[in-house]
N, C-alpha and C positions, 0 to 999 in steps of 0.2 A: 636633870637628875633622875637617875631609873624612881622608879616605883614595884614595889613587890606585895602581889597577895599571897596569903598561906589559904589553905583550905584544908581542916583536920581529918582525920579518916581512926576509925575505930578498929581500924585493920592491925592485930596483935604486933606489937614490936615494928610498926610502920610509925614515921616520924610526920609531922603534917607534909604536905602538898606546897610547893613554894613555884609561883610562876611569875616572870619579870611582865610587868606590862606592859612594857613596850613591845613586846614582841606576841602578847595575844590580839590576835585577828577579830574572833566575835566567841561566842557564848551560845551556845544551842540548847533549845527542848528536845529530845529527841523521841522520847517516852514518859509515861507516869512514873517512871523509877530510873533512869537515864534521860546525861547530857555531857556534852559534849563540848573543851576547850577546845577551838583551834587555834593556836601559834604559826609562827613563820614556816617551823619544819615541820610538823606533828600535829596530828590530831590525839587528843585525851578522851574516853569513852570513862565514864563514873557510872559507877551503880551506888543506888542512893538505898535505904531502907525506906518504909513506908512512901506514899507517893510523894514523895518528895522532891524531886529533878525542877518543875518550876519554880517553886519559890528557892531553890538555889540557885538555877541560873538570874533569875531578880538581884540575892543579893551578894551575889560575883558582880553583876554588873557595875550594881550601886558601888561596891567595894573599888572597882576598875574609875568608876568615872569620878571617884572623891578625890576632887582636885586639891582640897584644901588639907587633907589625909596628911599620915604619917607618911613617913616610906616603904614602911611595912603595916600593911591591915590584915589582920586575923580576918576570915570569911565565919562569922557566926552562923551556923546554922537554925534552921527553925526549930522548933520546939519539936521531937520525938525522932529527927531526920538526923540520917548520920550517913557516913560515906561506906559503904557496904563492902564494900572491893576495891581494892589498888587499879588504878586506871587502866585501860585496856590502851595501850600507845599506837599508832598506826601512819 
């Protein structure tokens, strides 16, 4: 059975972030304010506010490896960290 995380974004009139896991590859740090889904086809580029890019890639992961999980898990953000930008796809 697929599995789905959402990851929210405070980006005006933007709906959260919905990616199947089966098809995410890994999870990147890339910077203190970016990171980086890779999937099958696409890489996702996030800008995060305040430094915030590690402790979300932490808990996307968490969220990816909850095997006992819904099949859909909301990705909580940490406390002051929000999704800055609509993903850069490439």
């Amino acid at each position: 059975m697929a599995k789905f995380i959402t990851i929210p974004t405070t980006v005006a009139g933007s709906p959260k972030i919905i990616f199947n896991t089966d098809t995410v590859n890994s999870v990147s740090y890339l910077t203190t304010t970016t990171f980086a889904v890779y999937t099958n086809k696409s890489i996702f580029t996030f800008t995060t506010s305040a430094a915030g890019a590690a402790s979300t890639v932490t808990l996307i992961n968490s969220a990816i490896t909850n095997i006992a999980g819904p099949t859909l898990i909301n990705v909580t953000l940490a406390t002051g960290v929000t999704i800055a930008a609509l993903p850069v796809v490439s």
